[in-house]
DRENDRENSE-764561 format. One record per atom (N, C-alpha, C): residue in one letter; z negated, y negated, x negated. Coordinates in steps of 0.05 Angstrom, whole numbers, plus 5000, padded with zeros to 4 digits. Example, Ala and Ser with C-alpha at 12.3 -4.5 7.8 and 13.67 -1.06 7.14 Angstrom:
REM residues 2
A484451144736;A484450904754;A484450664736;S485850454743;S485750214727;S484349994742;
END
This chain:
REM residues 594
X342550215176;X343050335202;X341950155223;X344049965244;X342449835263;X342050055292;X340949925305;X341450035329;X342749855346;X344849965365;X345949785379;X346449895406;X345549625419;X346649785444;X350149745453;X350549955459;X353850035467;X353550005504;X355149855512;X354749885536;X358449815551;X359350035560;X361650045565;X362050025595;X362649865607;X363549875634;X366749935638;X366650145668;X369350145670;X369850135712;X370949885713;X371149855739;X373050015753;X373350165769;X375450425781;X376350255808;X377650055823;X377949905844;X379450225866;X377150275875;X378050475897;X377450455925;X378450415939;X378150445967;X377450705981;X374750725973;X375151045986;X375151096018;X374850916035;X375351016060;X378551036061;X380350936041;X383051036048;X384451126043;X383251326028;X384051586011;X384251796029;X387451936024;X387852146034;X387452386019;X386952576031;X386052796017;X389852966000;X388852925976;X390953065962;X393352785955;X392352625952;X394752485950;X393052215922;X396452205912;X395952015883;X395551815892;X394151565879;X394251355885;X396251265855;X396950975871;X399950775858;X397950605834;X398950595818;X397650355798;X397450105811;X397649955826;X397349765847;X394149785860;X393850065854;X391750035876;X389750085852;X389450175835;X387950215817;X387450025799;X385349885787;X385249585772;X382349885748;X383049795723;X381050005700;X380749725683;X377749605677;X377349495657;X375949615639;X375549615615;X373149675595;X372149475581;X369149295579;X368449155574;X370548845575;X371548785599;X372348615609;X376248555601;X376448845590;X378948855588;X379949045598;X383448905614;X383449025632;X386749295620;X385849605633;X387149865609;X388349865638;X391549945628;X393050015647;X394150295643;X394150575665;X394850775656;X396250915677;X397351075681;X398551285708;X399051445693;X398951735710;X398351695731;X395151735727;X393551585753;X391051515758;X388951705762;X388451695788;X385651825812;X387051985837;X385252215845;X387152305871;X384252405881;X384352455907;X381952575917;X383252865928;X379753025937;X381453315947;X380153285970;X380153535989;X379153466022;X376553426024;X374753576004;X372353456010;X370753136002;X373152965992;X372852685987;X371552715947;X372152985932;X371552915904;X374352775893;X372852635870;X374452375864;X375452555841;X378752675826;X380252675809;X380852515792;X381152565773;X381752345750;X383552535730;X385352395720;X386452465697;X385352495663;X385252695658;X383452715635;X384452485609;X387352485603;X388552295591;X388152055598;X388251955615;X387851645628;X384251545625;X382651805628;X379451715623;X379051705595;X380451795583;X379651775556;X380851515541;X383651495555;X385051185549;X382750975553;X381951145580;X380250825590;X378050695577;X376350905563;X373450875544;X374650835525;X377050925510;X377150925485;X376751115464;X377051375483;X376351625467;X378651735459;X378052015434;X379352155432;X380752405449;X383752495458;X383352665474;X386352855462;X384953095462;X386553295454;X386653585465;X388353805456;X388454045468;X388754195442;X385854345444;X386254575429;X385354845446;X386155115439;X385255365445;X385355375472;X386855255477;X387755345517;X385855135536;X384454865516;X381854765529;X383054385520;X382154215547;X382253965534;X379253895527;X378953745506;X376653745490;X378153295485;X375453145498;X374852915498;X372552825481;X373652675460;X370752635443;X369752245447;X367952215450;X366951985459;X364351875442;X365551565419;X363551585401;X363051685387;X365151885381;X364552115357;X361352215355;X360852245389;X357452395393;X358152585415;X359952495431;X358852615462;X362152775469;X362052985472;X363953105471;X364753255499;X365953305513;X366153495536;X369353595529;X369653905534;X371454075536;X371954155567;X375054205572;X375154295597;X377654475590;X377354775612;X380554915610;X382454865615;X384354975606;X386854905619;X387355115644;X385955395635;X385955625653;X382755535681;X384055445701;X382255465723;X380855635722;X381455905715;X379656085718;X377756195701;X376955975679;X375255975660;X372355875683;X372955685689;X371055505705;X368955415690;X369455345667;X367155265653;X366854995633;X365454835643;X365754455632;X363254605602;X363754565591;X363354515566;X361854245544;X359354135551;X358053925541;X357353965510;X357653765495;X356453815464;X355453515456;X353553445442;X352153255431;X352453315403;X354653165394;X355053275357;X352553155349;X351152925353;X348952875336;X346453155334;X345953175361;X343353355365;X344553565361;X347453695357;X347253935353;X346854135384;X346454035410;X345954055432;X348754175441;X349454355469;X351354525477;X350654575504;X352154545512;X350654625552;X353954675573;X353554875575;X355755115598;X354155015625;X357154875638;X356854705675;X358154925684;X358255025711;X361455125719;X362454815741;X365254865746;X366554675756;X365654685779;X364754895796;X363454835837;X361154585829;X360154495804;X357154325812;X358354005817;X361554035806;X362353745810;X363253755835;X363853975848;X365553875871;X367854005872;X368554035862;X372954185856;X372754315828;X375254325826;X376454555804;X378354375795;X379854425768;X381954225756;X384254315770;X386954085765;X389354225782;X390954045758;X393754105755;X395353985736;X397953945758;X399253665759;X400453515773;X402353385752;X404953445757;X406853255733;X406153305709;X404953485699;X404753565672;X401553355662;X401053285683;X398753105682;X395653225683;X393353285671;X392053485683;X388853325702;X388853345718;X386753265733;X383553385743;X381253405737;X378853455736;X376653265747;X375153395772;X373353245775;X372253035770;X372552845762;X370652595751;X368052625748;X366252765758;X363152865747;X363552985730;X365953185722;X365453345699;X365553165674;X367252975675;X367352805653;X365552515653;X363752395672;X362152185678;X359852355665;X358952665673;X356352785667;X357052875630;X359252955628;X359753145602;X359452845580;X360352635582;X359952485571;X357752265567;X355752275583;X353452175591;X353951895598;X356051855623;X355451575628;X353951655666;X353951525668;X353051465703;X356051375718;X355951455745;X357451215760;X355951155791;X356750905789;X355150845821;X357150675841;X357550705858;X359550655886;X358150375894;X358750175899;X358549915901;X361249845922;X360849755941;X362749685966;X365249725954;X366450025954;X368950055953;X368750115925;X367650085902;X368450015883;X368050225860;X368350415843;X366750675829;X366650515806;X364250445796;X362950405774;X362550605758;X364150655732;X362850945710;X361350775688;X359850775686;X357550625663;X356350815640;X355650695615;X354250875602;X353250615587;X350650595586;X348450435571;X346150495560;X345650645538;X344950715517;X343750645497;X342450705481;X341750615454;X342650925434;X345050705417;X345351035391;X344550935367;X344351175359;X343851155330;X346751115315;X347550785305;X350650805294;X350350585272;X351550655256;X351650385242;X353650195237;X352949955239;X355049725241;X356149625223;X357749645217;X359249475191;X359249205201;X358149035191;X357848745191;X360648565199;X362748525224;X364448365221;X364248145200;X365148085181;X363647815164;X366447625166;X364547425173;X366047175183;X365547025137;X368246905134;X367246735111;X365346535115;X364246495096;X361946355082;X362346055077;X362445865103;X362745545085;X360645435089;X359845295058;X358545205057;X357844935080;X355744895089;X355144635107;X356744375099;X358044255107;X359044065107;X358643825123;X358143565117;X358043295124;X359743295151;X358243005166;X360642995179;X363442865177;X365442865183;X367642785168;X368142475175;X367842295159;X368742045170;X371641945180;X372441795206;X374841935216;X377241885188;X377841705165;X379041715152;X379141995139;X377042155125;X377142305115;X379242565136;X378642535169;X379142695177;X382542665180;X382642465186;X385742395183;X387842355161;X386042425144;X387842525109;X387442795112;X385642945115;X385643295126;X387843385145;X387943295170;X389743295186;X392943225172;X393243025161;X395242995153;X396343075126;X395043125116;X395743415093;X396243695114;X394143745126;X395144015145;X397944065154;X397243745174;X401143735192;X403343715165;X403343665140;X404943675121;X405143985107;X402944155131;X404744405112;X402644455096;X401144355080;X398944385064;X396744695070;X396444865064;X395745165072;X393145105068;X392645055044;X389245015043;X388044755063;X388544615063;X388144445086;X388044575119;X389744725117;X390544845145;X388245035153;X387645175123;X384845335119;X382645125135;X382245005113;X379644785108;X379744665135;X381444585151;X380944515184;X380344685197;X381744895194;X380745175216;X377945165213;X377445225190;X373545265179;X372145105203;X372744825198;X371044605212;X371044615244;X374144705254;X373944745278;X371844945289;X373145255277;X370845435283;X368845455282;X367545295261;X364145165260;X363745005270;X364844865278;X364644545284;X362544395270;X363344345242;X363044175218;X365144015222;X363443665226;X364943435232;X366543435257;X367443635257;X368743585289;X366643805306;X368243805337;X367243905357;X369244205354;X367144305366;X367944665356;X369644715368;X371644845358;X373644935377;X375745135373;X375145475382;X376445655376;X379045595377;X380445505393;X382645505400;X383945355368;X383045095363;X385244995355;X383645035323;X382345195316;X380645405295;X383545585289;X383545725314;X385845915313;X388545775303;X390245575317;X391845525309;X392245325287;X390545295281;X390345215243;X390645445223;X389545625230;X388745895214;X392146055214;X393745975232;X396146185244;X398346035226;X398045785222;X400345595202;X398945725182;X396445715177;X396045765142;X397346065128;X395846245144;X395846535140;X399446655146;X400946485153;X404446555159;X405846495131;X403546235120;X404746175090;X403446375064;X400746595080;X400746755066;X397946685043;X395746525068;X393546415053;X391646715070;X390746895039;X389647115049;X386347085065;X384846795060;X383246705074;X383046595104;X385546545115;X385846475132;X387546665152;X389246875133;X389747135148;X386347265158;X384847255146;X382347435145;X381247365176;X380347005181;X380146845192;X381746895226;X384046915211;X385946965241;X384547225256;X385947395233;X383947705240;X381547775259;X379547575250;X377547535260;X376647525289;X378747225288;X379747195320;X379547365338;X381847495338;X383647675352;X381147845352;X379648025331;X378848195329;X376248135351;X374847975359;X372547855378;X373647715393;X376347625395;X377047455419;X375647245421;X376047015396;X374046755402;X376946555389;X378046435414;X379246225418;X383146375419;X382046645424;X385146805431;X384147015452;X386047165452;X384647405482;X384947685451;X382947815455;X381448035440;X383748275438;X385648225409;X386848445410;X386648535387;X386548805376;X386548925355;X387949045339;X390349025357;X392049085332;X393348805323;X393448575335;X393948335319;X391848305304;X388948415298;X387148365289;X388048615261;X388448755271;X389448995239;X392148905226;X393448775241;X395948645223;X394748395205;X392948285220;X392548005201;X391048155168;X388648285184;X387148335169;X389348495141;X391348715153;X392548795132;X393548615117;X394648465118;X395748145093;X394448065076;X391748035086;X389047915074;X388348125066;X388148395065;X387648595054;X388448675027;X391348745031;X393048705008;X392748594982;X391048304996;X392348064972;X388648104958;X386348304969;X384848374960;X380948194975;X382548094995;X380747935004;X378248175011;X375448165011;X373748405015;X372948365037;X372748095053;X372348145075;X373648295096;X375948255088;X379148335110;X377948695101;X377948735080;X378749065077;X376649145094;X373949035090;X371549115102;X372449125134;X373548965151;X373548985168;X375249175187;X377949255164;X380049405168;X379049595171;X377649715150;X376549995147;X374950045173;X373449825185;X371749825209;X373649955238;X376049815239;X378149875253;X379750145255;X380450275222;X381350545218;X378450695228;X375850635229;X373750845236;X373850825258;X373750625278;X373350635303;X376150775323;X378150665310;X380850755321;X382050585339;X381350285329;X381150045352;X384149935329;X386449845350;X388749705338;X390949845318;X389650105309;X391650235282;X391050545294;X391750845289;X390751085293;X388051125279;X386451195298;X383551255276;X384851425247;X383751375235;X383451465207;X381751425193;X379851665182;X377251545163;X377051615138;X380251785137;X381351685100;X380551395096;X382751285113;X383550985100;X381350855111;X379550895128;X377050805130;X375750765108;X375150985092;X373751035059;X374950805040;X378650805044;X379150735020;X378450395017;X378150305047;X378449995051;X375649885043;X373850085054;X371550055047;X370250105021;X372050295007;X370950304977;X372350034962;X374349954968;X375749654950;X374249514958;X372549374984;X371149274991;X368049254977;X366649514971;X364549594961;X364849504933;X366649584922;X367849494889;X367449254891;X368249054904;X368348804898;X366148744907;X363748834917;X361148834915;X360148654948;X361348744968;X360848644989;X358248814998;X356548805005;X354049015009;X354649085038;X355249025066;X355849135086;X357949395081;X360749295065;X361949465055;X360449785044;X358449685024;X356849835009;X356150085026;X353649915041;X352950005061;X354450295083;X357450135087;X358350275101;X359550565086;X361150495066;X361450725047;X358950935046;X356150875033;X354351035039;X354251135062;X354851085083;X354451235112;X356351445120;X359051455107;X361451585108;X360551845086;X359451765066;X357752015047;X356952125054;X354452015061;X352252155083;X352952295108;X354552235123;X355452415140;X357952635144;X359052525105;X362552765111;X364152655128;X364352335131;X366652265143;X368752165131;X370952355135;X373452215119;X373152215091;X370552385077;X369752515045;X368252695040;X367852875031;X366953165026;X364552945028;X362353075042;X359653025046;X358252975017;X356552815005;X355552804988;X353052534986;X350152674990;X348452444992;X348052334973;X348352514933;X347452274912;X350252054920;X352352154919;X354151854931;X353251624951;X352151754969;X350351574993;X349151414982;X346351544957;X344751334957;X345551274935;X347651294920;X349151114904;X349550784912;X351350924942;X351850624954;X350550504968;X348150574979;X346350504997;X344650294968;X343150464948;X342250214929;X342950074925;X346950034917;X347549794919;X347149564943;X348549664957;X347349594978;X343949444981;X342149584980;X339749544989;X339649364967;X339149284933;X339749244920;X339848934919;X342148844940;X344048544942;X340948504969;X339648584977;X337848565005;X339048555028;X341248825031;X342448785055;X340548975071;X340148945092;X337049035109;X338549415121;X340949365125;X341749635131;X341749855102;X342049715091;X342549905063;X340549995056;X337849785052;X335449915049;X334050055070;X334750065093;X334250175115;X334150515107;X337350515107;X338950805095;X338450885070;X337350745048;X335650865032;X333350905029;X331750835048;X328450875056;X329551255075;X331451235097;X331751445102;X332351635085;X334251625059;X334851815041;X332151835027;X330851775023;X328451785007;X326052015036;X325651945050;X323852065070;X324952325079;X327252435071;X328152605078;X328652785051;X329152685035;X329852885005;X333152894998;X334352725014;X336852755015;X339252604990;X340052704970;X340552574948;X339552484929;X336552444926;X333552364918;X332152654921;X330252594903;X327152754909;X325652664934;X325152764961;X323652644969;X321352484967;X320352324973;X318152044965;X317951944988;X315851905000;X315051765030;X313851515012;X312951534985;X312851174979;X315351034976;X316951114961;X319450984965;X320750944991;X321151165005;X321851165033;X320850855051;X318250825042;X316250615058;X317750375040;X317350355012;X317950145005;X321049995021;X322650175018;X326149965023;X325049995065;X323250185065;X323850145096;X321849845110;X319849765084;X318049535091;X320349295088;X322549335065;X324349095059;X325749015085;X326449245096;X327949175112;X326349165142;X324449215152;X323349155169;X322748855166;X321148735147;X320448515141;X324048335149;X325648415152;X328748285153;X329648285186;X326948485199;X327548495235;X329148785234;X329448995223;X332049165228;X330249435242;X329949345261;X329549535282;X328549875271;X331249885265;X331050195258;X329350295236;X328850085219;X326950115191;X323850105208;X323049765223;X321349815224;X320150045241;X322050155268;X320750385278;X319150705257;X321550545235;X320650995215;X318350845202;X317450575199;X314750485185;X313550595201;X313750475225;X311150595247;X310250885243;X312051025241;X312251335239;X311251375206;X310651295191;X310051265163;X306851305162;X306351075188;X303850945189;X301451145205;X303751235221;X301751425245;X301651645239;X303151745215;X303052005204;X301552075178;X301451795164;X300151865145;X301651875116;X304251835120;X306652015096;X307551645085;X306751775057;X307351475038;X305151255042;X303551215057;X301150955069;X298551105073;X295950985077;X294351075083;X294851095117;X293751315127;X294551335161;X292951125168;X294950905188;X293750745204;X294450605231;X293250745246;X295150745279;X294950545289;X293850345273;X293749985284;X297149805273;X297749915245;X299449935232;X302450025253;X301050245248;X303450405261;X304450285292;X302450255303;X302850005328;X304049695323;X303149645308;X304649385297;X306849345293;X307949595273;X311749625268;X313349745294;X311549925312;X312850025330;X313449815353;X311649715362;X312049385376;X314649255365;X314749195341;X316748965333;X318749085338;X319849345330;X322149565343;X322149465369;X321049635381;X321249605411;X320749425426;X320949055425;X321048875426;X324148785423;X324749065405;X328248905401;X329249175420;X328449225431;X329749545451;X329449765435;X328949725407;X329950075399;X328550355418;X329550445425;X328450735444;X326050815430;X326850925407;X325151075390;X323150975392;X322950695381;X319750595375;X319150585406;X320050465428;X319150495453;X317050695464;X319551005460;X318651155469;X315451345441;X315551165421;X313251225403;X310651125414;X311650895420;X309350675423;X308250835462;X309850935471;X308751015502;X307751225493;X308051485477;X306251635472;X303151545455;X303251335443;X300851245428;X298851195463;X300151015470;X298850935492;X298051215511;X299451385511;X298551605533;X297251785519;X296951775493;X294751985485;X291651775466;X292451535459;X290551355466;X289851355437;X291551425423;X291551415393;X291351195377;X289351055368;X288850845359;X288750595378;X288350665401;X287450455427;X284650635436;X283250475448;X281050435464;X281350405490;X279350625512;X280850555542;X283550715550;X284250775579;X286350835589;X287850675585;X290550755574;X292850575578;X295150735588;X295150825613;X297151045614;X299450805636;X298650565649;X299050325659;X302050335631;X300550205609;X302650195588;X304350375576;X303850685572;X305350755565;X307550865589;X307450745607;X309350875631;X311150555631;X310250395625;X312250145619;X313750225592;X312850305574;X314750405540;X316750585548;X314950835570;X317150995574;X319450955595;X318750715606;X320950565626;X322950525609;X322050365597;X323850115569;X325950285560;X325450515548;X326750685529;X328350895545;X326850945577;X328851075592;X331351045601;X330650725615;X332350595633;X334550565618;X334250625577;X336950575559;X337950935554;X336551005569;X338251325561;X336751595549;X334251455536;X333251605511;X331751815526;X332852115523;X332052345539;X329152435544;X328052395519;X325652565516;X323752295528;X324852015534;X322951875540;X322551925581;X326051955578;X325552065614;X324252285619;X324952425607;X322952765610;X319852645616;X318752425596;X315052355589;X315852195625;X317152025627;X316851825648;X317052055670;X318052225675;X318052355704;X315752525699;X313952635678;X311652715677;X309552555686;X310252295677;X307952115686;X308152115719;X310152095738;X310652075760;X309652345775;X310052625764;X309552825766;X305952795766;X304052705747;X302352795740;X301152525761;X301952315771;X300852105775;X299351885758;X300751925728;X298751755708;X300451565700;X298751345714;X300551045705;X301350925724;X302451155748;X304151085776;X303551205797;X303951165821;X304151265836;X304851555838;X303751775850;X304451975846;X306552015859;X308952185840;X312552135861;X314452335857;X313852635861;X315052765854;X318152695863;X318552485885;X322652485887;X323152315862;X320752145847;X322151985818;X322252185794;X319252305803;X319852515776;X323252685770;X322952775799;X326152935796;X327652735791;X327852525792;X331152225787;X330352285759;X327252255745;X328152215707;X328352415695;X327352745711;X328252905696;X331853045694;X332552985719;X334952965722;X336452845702;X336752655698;X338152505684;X337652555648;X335552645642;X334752745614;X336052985615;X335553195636;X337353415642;X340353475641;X341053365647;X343753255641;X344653155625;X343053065603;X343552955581;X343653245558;X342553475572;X342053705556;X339753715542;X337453565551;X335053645545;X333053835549;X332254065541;X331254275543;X328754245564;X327154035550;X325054075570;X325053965600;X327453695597;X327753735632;X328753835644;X331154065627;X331654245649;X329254475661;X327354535633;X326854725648;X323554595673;X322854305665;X320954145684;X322854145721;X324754065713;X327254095734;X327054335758;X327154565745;X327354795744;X324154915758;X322654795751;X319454775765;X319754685792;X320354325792;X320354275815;X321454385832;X323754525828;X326854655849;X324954915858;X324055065846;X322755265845;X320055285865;X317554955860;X315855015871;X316354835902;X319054745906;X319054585934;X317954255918;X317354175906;X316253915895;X318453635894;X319353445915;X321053285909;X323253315909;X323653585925;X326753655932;X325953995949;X328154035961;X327154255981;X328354505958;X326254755967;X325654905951;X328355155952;X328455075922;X331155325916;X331655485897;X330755585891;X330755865874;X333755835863;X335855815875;X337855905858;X338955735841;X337555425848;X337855165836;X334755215804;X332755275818;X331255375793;X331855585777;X333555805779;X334355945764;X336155805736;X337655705753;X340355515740;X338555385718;X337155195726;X336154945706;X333955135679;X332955315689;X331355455682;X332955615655;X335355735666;X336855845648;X338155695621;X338555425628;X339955225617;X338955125595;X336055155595;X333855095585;X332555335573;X333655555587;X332255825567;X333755785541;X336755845541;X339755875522;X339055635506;X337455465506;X337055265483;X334255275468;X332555605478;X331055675458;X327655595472;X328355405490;X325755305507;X323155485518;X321455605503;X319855785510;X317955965539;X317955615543;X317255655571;X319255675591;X321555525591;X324055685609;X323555955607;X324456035581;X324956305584;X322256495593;X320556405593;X318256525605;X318756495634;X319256325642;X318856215667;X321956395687;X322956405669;X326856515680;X326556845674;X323756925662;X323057175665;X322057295692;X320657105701;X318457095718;X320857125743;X323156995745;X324556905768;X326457185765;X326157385749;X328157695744;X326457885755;X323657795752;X321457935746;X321457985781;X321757795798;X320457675829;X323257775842;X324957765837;X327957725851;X327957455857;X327457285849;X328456995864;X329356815850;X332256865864;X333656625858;X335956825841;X336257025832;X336757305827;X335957525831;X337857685832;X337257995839;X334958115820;X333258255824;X331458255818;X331958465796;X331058485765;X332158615742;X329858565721;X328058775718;X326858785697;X327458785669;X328858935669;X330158905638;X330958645633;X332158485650;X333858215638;X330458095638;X328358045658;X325657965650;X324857935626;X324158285622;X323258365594;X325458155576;X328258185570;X329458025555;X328457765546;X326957595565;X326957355565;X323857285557;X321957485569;X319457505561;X319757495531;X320957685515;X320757835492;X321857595477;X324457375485;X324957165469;X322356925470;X321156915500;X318856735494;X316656815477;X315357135476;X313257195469;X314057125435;X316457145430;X316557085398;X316356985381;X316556665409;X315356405396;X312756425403;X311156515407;X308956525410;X307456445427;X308656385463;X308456355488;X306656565504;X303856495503;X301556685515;X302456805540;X303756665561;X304856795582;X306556995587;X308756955562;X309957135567;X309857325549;X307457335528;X306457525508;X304357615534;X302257575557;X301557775572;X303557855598;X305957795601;X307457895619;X309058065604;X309458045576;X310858315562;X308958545556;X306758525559;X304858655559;X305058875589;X303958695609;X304758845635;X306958905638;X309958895630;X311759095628;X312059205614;X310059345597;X310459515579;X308059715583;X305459615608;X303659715614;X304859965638;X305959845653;X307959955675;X310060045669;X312260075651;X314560145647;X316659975660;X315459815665;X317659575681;X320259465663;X322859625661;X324459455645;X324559645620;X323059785613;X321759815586;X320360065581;X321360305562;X319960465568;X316460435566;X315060595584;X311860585586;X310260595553;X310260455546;X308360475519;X305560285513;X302860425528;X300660295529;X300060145498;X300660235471;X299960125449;X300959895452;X305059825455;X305659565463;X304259385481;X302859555501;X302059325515;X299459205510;X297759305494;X295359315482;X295759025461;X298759115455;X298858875423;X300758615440;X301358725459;X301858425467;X300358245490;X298558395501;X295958275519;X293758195489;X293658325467;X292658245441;X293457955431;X296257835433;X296557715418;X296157425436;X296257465461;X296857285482;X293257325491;X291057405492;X288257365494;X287657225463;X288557275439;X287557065418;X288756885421;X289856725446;X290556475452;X289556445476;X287056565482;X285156495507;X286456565533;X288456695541;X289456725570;X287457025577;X287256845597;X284157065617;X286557265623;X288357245637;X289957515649;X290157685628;X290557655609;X290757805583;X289257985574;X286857755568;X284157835558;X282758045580;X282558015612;X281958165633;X283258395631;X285958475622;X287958685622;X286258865603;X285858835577;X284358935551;X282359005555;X279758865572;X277758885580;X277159205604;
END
């Protein structure tokens, strides 16, 4: 499992000072690249009177590269097969719809927070552009004229290894030798035609050169040389010495596939998963990748185990995973043992073992793979499989987060802010870790970074920064910054004071179980603010926090049950819940009893 960063740009060429309200813009006026290629679609963008920018739900999803479909009366856009946003077809639903397949995460927008409501035009359907920039977690930012939608990230994905063939180092060519090569080639000669491409694209004996790499490889692979179909494939598939297309890159590769080449299948199968050049499909994802695996390619391996492990495109099954993951790990491919140090630390297909776990996760750290050495660190500072050692655990977490991984980043800024196996304040450092890991997306590190800004430790005290990182973690559907969010809105702190804006964030953050929201979204039923004022819905919310075992709102369920607030009057209840919330030391509690 690497980590990678995905970073998708998509340039929107808009003129917004000359946008009329209600009116389409021409494909002329609109220029859509994605990572420097340029997607042509109509119809486009329209604005409405108050200058919110419309987009076509079909055309944004063309544009990233997502999936986009209509089920149950709703369009539903999946992005990365992580980040999902649903929208109605019925306006009068009003409700954007966020989901995070990884985290299991879910979060209800209504459509007034973007700006407009959807409208359908030519059978075309059009929606806010916040609903789909926020539902999908990218950003966009306005640059002279220009709407930038960005999303730059760190996921958790794993890479199937493009694999370029294997030539051995070669001499340099003396020009006779090269001109008997050449002239076997120009005669038609396929393996020759091969054997030059090689040298070009490496530049072994000659001077490197995609281009005429490429057109060596394009005579060979027409005569049906499945190494130099692979080769061509390649090309196209990264755009090195052709312009980056993918479905000339799934046609080559299919030839070279066929004829059993394992690189080509490996890469095919890469293409049916992603949905780049052919229709996604993660049947034929499996199957390219299992002929691939068979013939003992370990990336292949690798990748097959990951399709196990997660039920893609095969009934879910982890002893299959770490079937192929050992192979895999096995040959010392650093992802394989990665993914079998994780099947092992988890119990998954295996007996759990945090020594095994440690062992393939030391192989493959020792190989640089990010994601291994971060779960060492976590091995180390916990204690599970190693003797606990937070010098250790600092060591592997560094080398992670040296290469960006979030995780170890945002590990290594909590070491530093609670000072765990360091000496001295370092709250200086861990507000740089939790920069690192923010500035790539990673939620729970913005949530720590706008605490630090909030609390003044590390920085400057800033409640307008704190609200920018909890915001943005918030939005990401993180519990605790909505309901930190939801504080500031509430106490006036870094934004002017609004109750009906703290209700919102507060609520958002209750519905995902967050204890203190819902304590806190009690408190705001309890007061009237920010809502009509309703004891019972209080009590409701009290009674979900006091359950987790939230002292606050175990003595505020107490005082409505002291008073009859919400609740019929029953002094024993309130006895046992000012009881349970004073053996967690809260004086109001304890004072109540007393």
């Amino acid at each position: 499992m690497l980590k990678k960063m995905v970073c998708v740009t998509i340039s929107v060429l808009i003129f917004l000072g000359a946008l009329e309200a209600d009116t389409l813009k021409a494909n002329e006026n609109v220029s859509v690249t994605v990572n420097g290629r340029k997607v042509e679609f109509y119809p486009s963008i329209m604005t409405v009177g108050n200058g919110t920018l419309l987009v076509s739900t079909e055309a944004f999803a063309n544009a990233i590269g997502a999936t986009h479909e209509e089920q149950g009366g709703r369009i539903n856009i999946l992005y990365q097969n992580r980040f999902e946003v649903s929208i109605p077809r019925d306006v009068e639903d009003w409700t954007v719809i966020t989901h995070d397949v990884l985290l299991g995460i879910r979060t209800i927008m209504p459509f007034y927070s973007f700006g407009g409501t959807p409208r359908e035009i030519d059978g075309h359907y059009f929606v806010p552009i916040g609903a789909l920039v926020e539902g999908l977690r990218f950003e966009n930012r306005h640059n002279n004229g220009i709407l930038n939608i960005i999303t730059l990230r760190w996921y958790e994905v794993e890479e199937e290894i493009i694999q370029v063939e294997e030539v051995q180092k070669q001499e340099p060519l003396t020009e006779n030798e090269y001109q008997r090569l050449l002239r076997d080639a120009q005669n038609g000669d396929a393996d020759a035609q091969r054997r030059l491409g090689n040298r070009y694209r490496d530049g072994q004996g000659v001077e490197q050169s995609y281009e005429r790499s490429a057109h060596w490889y394009r005579l060979a692979a027409e005569q049906g040389n499945a190494s130099a179909q692979f080769s061509l494939g390649w090309q196209y598939h990264v755009g090195r010495g052709v312009t980056q297309n993918y479905e000339r890159a799934a046609h080559w590769y299919s030839l070279s596939a066929e004829q059993g080449n394992a690189s080509a299948q490996n890469n095919l199968a890469t293409l049916y998963r992603r949905g780049r050049g052919v229709a996604q499909n993660y049947a034929q994802a499996v199957h390219w990748f299992r002929l691939a695996a068979e013939q003992g390619s370990a990336g292949a391996q690798n990748s097959l185990g990951v399709r196990y492990r997660d039920g893609q495109g095969v009934t879910q099954n982890h002893t299959q995973a770490v079937h192929w993951f050992r192979l895999a790990a096995e040959q010392g491919n650093a992802n394989g043992q990665a993914s079998l140090g994780w099947q092992y630390a988890n119990g998954r297909g295996v007996t759990q073992n945090h020594e095994r776990a440690v062992h393939w996760y030391r192989l493959a750290a020792e190989q640089g793979n990010a994601t291994a050495q971060s779960n060492l660190g976590w091995h180390y500072a916990n204690g599970q499989g190693v003797v606990q050692n937070q010098e250790r655990a600092m060591y592997w977490y560094r080398r992670a987060a040296e290469q960006g991984h979030t995780n170890a980043q945002f590990s290594l800024g909590n070491i530093y802010r609670t000072g765990r196996g360091t000496t001295g304040n370092h709250q200086e450092r861990a507000t740089y870790w939790y920069r690192r890991a923010a500035e790539q997306g990673h939620a729970d590190a913005q949530v720590s970074l706008g605490l630090q800004y909030q609390r003044g430790h590390g920085v400057t005290q800033n409640h307008e920064r704190a609200i920018y990182w909890f915001r943005l973690a918030a939005e990401q559907g993180n519990a605790g910054a909505q309901n930190n969010l939801g504080w500031q809105y509430s106490n006036g702190l870094g934004v002017a004071q609004n109750h009906t804006q703290a209700v919102h964030w507060y609520r958002l953050s209750a519905q995902q179980g967050n204890s203190t929201a819902q304590n806190n979204l009690g408190d705001m039923y309890t007061d009237g603010r920010g809502v009509a004022q309703n004891y019972a819905q209080a009590v409701h919310w009290y009674r979900l926090a006091a359950g987790q075992g939230n002292a606050f709102a175990q003595a505020n369920l107490g005082w409505h049950y002291e008073n009859g607030y919400g609740v019929t009057q029953n002094i024993n209840q309130a006895f046992h819940w000012y009881r349970l919330a004073a053996e967690q030391g809260n004086e109001w509690a304890i004072n109540r009893i007393n």
